[in-house]
N, C-alpha and C positions, 0 to 999 in steps of 0.2 A: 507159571509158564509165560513166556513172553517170547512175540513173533513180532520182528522185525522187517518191515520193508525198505527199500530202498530203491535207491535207481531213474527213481520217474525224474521228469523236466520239461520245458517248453522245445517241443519241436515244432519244424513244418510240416506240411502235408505231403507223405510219399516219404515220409523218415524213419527212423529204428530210434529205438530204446529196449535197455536190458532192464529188466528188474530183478529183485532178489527179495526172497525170504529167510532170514535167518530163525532157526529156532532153539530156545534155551532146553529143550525137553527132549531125550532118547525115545520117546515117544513117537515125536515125530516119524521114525522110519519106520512104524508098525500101522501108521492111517492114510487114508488116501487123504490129496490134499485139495487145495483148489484156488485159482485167482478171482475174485470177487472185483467189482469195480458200482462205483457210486455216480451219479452225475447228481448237480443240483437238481435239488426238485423230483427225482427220483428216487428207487426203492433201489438198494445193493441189490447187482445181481450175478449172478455165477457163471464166468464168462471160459473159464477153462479147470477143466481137475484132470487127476493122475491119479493111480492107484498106487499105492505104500511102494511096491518096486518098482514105479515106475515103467511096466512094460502096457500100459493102458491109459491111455488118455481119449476126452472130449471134451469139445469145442462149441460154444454158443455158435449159430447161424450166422452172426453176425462178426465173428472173428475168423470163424474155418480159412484157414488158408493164408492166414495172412499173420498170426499168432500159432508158439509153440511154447510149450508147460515142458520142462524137465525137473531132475532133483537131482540133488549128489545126495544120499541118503550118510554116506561118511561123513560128509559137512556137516548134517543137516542143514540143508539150504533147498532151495526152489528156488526155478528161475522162470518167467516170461519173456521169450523173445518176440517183439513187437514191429514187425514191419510194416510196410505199405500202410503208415499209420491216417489216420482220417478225422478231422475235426469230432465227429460223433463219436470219438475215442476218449474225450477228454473227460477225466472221471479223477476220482481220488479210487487207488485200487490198493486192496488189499489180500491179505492170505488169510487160509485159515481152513478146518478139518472141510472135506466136500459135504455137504449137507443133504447129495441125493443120496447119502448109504448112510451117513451116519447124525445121532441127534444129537450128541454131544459136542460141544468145542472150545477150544481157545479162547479164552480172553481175543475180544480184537485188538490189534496195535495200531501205530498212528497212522498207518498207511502213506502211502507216497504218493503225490501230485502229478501226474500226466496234462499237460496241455499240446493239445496239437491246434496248431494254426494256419488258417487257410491261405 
């Protein structure tokens, strides 16, 4: 199985960025999913999921409102829309199964680079 991201880059502060998850597995549109994000020196942590149809999602505290999780589940793909983006956003973020329902998961991929800059 292999989950690809994409999309991240160096923005400003107050900017957008799209990212994506591609996934090689029909799997994919039978598990909830989730975007995880890394900073240095930190522990990955789980900053938005969806449920397999996508009609349920949540949002770490520190995103609500400002970040949205979809999927095309025909694609298999996930997306992060990332707005009103803020320095403390700057992480290496990744995909992968949501890990408050389920214990099993994907191999991680390389994940994609977010810089936001003040």
């Amino acid at each position: 199985v292999q989950l690809v991201e994409s999309g991240g880059g160096l923005v400003q502060a107050g900017g957008s960025l799209r990212l994506s998850c591609a996934a090689s597995t029909i799997t994919f549109i039978l598990r909830p999913m989730g975007w995880y994000r890394q900073a240095p020196g930190s522990q990955r942590e789980l900053v938005a999921a969806i449920s397999s149809g996508g009609g349920n999602t949540n949002y770490a505290d520190s995103v609500k409102g400002r970040f949205t999780i979809s999927r095309d589940n025909a694609k298999r793909t996930m997306y992060l829309q990332m707005d009103s983006l803020k320095p403390e956003d700057t992480a290496v973020y990744y995909c992968n199964v949501d890990s408050r329902s389920e214990s099993s998961r994907y191999n991680w991929g390389q994940g994609t680079q977010v810089t936001v800059s003040s």
